[in-house]
matplotlib code that plots the C-alpha trace (Angstrom):
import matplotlib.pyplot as plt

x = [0.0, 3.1, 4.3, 1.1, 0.4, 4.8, 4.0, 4.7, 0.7, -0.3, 1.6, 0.3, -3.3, -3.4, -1.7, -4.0, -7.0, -6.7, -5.5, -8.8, -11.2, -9.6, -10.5, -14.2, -17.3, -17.6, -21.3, -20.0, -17.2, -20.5, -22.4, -20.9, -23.3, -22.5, -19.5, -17.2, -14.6, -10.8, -8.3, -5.8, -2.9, -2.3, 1.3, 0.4, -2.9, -5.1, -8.6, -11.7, -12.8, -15.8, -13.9, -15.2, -13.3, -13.9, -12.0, -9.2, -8.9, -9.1, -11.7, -12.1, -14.5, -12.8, -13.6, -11.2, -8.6, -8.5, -6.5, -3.7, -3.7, -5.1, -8.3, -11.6, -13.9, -17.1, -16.9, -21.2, -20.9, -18.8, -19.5, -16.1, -14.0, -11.1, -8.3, -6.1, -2.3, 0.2, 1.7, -1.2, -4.5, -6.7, -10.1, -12.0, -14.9, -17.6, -17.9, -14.8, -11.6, -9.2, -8.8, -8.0, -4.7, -4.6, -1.2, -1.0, 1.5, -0.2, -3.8, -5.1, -6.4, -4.0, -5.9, -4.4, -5.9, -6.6, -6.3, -10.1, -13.3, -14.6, -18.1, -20.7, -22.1, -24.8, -24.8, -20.7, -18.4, -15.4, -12.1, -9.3, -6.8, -3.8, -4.4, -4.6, -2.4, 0.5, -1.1, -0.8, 2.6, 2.6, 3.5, 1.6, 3.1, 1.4, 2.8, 2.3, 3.6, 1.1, -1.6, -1.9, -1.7, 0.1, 0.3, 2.7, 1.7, 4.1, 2.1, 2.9, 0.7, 1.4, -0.2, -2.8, -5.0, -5.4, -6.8, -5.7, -3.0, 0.4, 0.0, 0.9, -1.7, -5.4, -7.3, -10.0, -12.1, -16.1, -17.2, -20.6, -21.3, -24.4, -26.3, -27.4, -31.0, -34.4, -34.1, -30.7, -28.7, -30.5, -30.4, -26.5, -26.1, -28.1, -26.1, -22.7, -23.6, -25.0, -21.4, -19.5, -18.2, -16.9, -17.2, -16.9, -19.5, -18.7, -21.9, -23.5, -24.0, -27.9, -28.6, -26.8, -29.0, -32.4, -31.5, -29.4, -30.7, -28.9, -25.9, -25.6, -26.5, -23.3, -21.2, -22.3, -22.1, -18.2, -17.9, -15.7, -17.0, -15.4, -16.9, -18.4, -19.8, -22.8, -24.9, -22.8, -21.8, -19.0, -16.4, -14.8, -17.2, -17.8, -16.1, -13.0, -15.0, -17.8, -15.8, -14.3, -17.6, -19.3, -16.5, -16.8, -20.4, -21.0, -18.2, -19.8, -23.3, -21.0, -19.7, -23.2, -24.6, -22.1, -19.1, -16.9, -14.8, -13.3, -10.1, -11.5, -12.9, -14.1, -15.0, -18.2, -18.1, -14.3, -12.8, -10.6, -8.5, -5.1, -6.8, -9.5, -6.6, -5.0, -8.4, -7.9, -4.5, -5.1, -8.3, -6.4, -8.8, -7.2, -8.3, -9.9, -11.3, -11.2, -9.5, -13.0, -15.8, -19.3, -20.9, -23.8, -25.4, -26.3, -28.6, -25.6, -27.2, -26.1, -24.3, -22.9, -21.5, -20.1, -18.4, -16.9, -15.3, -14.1, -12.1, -10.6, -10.2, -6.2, -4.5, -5.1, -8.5, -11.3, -14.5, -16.6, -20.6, -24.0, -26.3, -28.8, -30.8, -33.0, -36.5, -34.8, -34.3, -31.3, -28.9, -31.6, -28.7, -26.0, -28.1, -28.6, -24.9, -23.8, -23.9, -22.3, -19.8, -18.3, -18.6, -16.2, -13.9, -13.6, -12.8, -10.3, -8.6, -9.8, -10.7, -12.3, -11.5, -12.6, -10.7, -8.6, -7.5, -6.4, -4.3, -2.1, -0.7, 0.5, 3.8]
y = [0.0, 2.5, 2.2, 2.3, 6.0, 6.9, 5.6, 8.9, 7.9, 8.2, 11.8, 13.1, 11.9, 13.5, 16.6, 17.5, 16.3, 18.2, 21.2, 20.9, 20.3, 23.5, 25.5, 24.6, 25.7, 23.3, 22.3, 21.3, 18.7, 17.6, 16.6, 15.5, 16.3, 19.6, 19.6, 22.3, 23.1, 23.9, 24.3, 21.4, 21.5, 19.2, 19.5, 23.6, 24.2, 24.9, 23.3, 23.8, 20.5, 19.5, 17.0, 15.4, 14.4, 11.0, 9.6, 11.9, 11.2, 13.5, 12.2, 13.6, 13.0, 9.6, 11.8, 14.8, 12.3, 12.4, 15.7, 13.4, 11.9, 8.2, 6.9, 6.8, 4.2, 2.6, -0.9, -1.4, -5.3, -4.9, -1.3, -0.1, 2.8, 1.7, 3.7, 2.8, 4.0, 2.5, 1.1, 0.1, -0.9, -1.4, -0.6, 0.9, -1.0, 1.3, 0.9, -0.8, -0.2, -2.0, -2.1, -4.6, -4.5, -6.3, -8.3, -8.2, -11.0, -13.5, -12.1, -12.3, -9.3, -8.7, -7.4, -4.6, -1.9, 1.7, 4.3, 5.2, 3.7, 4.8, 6.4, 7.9, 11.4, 13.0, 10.1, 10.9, 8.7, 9.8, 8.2, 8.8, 11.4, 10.3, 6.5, 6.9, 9.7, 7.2, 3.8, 5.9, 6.0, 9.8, 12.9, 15.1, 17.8, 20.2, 23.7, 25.5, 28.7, 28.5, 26.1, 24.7, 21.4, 19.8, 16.7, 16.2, 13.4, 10.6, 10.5, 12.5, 13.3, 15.2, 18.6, 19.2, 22.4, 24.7, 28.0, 29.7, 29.0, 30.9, 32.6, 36.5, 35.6, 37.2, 34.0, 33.5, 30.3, 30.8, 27.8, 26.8, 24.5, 22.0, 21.9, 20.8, 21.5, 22.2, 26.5, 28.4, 26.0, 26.3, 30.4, 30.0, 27.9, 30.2, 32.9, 31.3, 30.3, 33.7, 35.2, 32.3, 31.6, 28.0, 27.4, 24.5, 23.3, 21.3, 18.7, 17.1, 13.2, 13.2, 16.0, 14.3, 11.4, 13.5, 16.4, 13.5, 16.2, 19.0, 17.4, 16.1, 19.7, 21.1, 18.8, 18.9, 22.7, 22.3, 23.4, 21.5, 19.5, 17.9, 16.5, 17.8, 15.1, 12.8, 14.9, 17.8, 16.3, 18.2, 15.3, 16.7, 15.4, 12.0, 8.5, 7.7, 4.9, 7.4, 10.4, 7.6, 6.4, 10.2, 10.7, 7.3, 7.0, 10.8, 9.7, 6.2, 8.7, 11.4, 8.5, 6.8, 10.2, 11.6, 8.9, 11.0, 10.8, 14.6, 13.9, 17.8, 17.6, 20.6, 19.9, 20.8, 24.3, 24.3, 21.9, 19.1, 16.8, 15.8, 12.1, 13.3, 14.6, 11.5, 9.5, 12.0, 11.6, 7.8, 8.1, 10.9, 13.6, 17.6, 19.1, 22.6, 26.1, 28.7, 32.7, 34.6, 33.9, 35.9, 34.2, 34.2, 31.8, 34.2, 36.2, 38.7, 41.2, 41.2, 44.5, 43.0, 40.0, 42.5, 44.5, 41.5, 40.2, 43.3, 43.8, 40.1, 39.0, 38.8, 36.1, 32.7, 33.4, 30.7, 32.1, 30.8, 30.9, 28.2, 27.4, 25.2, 26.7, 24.1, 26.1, 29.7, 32.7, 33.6, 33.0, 35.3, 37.7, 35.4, 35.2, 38.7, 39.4, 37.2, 38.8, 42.1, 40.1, 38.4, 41.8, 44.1, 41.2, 40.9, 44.7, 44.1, 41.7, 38.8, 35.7, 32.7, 29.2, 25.7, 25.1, 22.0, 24.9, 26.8, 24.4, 23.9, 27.5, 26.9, 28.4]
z = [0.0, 1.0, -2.6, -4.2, -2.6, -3.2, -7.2, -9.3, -10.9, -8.0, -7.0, -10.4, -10.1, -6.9, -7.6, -10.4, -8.7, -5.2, -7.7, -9.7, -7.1, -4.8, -7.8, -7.9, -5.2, -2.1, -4.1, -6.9, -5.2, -3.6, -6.4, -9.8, -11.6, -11.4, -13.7, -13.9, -16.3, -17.0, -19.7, -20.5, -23.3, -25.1, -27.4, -26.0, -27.7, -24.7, -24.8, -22.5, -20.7, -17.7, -15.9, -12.7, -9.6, -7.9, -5.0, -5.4, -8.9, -11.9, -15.1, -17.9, -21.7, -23.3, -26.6, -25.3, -25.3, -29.4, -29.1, -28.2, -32.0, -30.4, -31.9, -29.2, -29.8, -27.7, -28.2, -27.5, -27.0, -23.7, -23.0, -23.5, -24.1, -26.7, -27.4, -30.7, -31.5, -34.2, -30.9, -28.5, -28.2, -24.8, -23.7, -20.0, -19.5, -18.2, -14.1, -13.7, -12.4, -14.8, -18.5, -21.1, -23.4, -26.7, -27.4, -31.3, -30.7, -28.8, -30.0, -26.3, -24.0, -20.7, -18.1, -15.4, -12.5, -12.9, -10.3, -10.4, -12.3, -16.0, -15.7, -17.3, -16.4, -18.4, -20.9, -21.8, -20.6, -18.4, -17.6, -15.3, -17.5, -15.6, -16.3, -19.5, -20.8, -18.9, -20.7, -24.0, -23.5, -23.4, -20.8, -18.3, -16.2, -14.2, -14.6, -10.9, -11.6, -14.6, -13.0, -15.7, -16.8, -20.3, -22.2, -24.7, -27.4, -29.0, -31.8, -35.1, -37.5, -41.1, -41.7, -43.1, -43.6, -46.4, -45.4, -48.6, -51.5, -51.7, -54.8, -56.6, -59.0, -58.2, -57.9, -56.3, -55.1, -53.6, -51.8, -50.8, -47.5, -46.4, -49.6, -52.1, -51.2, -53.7, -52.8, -52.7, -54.5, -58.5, -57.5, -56.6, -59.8, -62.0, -61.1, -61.5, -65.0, -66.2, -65.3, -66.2, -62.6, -61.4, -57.7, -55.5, -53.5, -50.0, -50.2, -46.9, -48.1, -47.0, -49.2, -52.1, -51.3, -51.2, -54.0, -56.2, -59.5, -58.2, -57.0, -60.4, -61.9, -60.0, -61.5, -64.9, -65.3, -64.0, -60.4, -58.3, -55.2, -51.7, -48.9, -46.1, -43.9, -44.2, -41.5, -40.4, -36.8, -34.8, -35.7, -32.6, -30.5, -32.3, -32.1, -34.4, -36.2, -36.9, -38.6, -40.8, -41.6, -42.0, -44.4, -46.3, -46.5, -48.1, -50.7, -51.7, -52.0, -54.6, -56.4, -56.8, -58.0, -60.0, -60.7, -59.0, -55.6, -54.4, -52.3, -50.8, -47.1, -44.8, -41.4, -39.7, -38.2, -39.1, -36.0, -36.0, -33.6, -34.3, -34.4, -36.9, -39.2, -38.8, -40.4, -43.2, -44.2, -44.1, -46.3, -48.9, -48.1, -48.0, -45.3, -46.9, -44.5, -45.4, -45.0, -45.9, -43.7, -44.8, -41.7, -44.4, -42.2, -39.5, -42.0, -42.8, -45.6, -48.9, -48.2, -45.4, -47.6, -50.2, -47.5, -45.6, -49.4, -50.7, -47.5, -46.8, -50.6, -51.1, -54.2, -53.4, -51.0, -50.4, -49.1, -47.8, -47.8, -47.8, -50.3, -47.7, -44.9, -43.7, -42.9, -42.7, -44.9, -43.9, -46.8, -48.7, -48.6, -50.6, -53.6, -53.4, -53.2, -55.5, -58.5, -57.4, -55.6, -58.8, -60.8, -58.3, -57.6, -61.4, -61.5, -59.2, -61.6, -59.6, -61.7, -59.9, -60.0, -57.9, -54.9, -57.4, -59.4, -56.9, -55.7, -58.7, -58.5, -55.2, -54.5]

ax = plt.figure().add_subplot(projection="3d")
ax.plot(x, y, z, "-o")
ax.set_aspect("equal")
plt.show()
């Protein structure tokens, strides 16, 4: 038992645990349901987590844990949290206080004790950050002068983001999100083909599968296309397997529509973990966001738009706006800005090209 509480797990578990739960109200170390919140860093990107504290030691979301670059899984047939690296595999069985670690080699699951058990809060599942971060191989420190505490990975993952393309030639890309749909997409594409503009368009794989017409309008009037999720989840706050399959699912939809397969993805809202980068560089997909945002779908006016694209447009811009609005009018003002959009970028000496274009004059 003396070792057990000497153990440097032990030390660090109880460091950041007493450290957390001085910083929160008496109630809420009372009852925890009440969850607070804190700021971890993981390779130094801070990021906002609730966390819960239980016999001394510090939980966290198991889906947080996909910061690190190490795929998060719930394994539904024995109620398990798995957690995948090149290098290790093991799972935290809900209510327990062990976990399970699969030998490649001998194909058989090892069993071993964790510091405090996995549980569920508010239907998300929480294990013990210390446990794991240590069982991934992987460091955490806690910073007193700083309070704060960091985690730095083992695991690399290649860039990949394109915000906008290094270029001295005035090109220009416009990208549409979350449609097709039966209203502001056939304005959007009117539009584009009176002025002779090719955009791209960022499709959600459900509305390819109910508009399957338009989808196939976009591409048969030239505009480029990438993939933008089957149902727009934050992919963020889903399971390794499902991103994979959100991503897979809405390209076997564009290939059964149109016969093509874009190697373009944009995330949901924009966000990303290092492990959901990871699933893209394995499935070939460029991750694309953008450096104008119209926040069209807030109902910005069309002068509003204009303003915002005449300001932010440099060479080598992508910007972005919607063309689906499920039961709202608020991308009224993107049709109506359209139009002068394309004619004062063209007086600029802007000419516009799909996001694939774009990306052969990078520098």
């Amino acid at each position: 038992m003396i070792k057990k509480l000497n153990s440097p797990l032990f030390k660090i578990s109880f460091v950041l645990a007493l450290i957390f739960t001085l910083c929160i109200p008496a109630q809420t170390k009372a009852q925890e349901s009440q969850l607070d919140k804190a700021s971890i860093y993981f390779d130094n990107v801070p990021y906002t987590t609730k966390y819960i504290v239980v016999d001394g030691h510090l939980l966290v979301p198991a889906i947080l844990l996909k910061r690190t670059g190490a795929f998060v899984d719930w394994n539904e047939k024995y109620q398990s949290i798995v957690f995948q690296t090149d290098k290790i595999t093991f799972s935290l069985p809900i209510g327990t206080k062990y976990y399970d670690e699969y030998n490649s080699m001998t194909k058989k699951w090892k069993r071993g004790t964790l510091t405090a058990k996995s549980t569920e809060v508010d239907g998300e599942y929480y294990v013990p950050l210390v446990d794991v971060i240590k069982k991934l191989g992987m460091k955490i420190n806690y910073d007193s002068k700083l309070k704060r505490s960091f985690i730095t990975s083992n695991i690399t993952v290649k860039k990949n983001l394109i915000q906008k393309v290094n270029t001295q030639d005035k090109l220009v890309t416009l990208t549409f999100d979350d449609g097709p749909d039966g209203d502001y997409t056939a304005k959007i594409l009117d539009i584009l083909k009176e002025k002779g503009v090719k955009a791209t368009f960022f499709v959600v794989g459900k509305q390819v599968a109910t508009y399957p017409e338009v989808m196939k309008r976009i591409v048969k009037e030239g505009h480029g296309i990438g993939n933008h999720s089957w149902d727009h989840p934050y992919i963020t706050k889903i399971w390794s397997s499902d991103v994979k399959k959100q991503i897979q699912s809405t390209q076997t939809e564009i290939k059964q529509v149109t016969g093509r397969k874009p190697d373009l993805f944009r995330p949901p809202y924009g966000f990303t973990t290092k492990a959901d980068i990871k699933i893209l560089n394995e499935l070939g997909m460029r991750n694309v966001k953008w450096s104008i945002d119209t926040l069209d779908w807030s109902g910005t006016s069309a002068d509003e738009i204009i303003e915002i694209i005449k300001r932010d447009t440099t060479p080598g811009g992508i910007v972005l706006q919607h063309n689906a609005k499920e039961n709202s009018r608020a991308l009224d003002g993107t049709v109506e800005a359209l139009p002068t959009i394309i004619d004062e970028l063209r007086k600029k000496g802007y000419t516009f090209v799909t996001v694939q274009t774009l990306l052969d004059h990078q520098k």
